[in-house]
C-alpha positions, 0 to 999 in steps of 0.5 A: 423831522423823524425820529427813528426806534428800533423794533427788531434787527431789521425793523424799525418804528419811524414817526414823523413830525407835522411841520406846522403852518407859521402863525400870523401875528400884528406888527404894530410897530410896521403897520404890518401882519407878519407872515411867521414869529419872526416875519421871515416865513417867505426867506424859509420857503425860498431857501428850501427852493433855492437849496434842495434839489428835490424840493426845487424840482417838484417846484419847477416842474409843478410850475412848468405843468401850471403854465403849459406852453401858451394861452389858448382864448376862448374868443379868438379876436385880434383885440384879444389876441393884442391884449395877450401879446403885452401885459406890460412893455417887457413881457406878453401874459403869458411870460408874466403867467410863469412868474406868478405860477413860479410865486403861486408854487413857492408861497401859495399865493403871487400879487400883481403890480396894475399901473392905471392911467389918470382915470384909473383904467389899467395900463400894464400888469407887472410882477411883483414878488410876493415874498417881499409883501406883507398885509397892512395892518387896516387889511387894506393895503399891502407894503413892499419891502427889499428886506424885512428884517432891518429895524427900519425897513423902507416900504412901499404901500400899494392899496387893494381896490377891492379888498378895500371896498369890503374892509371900508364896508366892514368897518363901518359895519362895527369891524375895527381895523384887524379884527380878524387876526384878534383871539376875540372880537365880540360884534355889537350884535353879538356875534362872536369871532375866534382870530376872524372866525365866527362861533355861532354857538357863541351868539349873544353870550358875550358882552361887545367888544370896546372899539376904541377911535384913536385920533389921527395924527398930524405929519407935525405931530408924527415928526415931532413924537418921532424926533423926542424917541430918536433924542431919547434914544441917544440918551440911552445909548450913551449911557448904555455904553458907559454902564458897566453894571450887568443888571442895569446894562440889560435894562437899557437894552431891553428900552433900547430894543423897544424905542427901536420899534416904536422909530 
């Protein structure tokens, strides 16, 4: 964005808007940290490179400079050299790097999809689109989604093994589930916490924030909250649609929407 003033016949004062980092914000209704206002940050990004040209040659081209045109090991070993051959049954490393540098350019960051035997020792590493993911609301695990936007998204939950070491670690340290994307979280040793960043300044100043241990629910406990919502909301939905009052008719609306995220 720019906005343009006329100084003089041939001089003009141009000031340009900072385009601002989208803010992250917990979905409670998904289980997920949304990634803008409207949880549509990554569709932006991608139609930016999907249809402007400059911008989508910048694109290609940083990834083409990233990628090179093969690994290169440092041990050369015939072992090594059949691990790089086949990162999955499709693609060597080298043909996944491109996909993960193209996700790296486009969003600033690409996920990897590791299918493990019975073990758990790693078998194939494959794409996954890191447009489509979002965080899980525990920190320790991600969903993938074909498209956000729906009220009613079918997902698929993949769990971050490492990241959930430390999240396990934390939360029994006293760190409860997203606690770094709070405005405040006072520590029980008092150290206190602005959206996850520590204020030393702060330290022992506040009083500890309460953690409230919600109980977890049974499947039968879940399906049957989930039946009395899906039964009220029929309720409201036939007499939304046989008010004819203004006022009362946007009232429904407005519990329509709200039952519509808690399903």
């Amino acid at each position: 964005m720019k906005e343009l003033k006329k100084l003089s016949e041939n001089i003009y004062l141009v000031n340009l808007k900072a385009q601002q980092a989208p803010e992250n914000y917990l979905n409670k209704s998904k289980g997920i940290i949304s990634w803008g206002k409207k949880n549509d940050y990554p569709s932006y990004l991608l139609y930016l490179y999907e249809n402007h040209a400059e911008h989508g040659g910048i694109i290609n081209g940083k990834t083409r400079y990233v990628v090179g045109t093969e690994i290169v090991p440092s041990v050369d070993t015939n072992e090594v050299k059949a691990f790089l051959s086949k990162a999955n049954p499709y693609e060597s490393w080298f043909e996944l790097s491109k996909k993960l540098k193209k996700d790296q350019t486009i969003y600033n960051g690409y996920a990897v999809k590791v299918t493990t035997n019975m073990l758990g020792v790693p078998l194939y590493f494959e794409h996954i689109d890191m447009g489509r993911l979002r965080v899980c609301d525990d920190l320790c695990s991600v969903k993938y989604s074909e498209d956000w936007s729906k009220y009613h998204t079918d997902s698929i939950e993949y769990q971050l093994f490492d990241f959930a070491k430390k999240s396990k670690q934390t939360t029994a340290q006293g760190y409860p589930k997203g606690w770094r994307f709070m405005k405040e979280f006072v520590h029980a040793d008092g150290t206190v916490y602005y959206r996850g960043v520590e204020q030393p300044t702060l330290k022992g100043t506040k009083q500890a924030t309460q953690i409230a241990i919600k109980p977890k629910k049974s499947k039968a406990q879940k399906k049957e909250e989930r039946d009395a919502l899906l039964a009220e909301y029929g309720k409201l939905k036939k007499a939304f649609q046989k008010e004819t009052r203004k006022t009362y008719k946007k009232k429904l609306e407005s519990k329509l929407k709200r039952l519509q995220k808690q399903i």
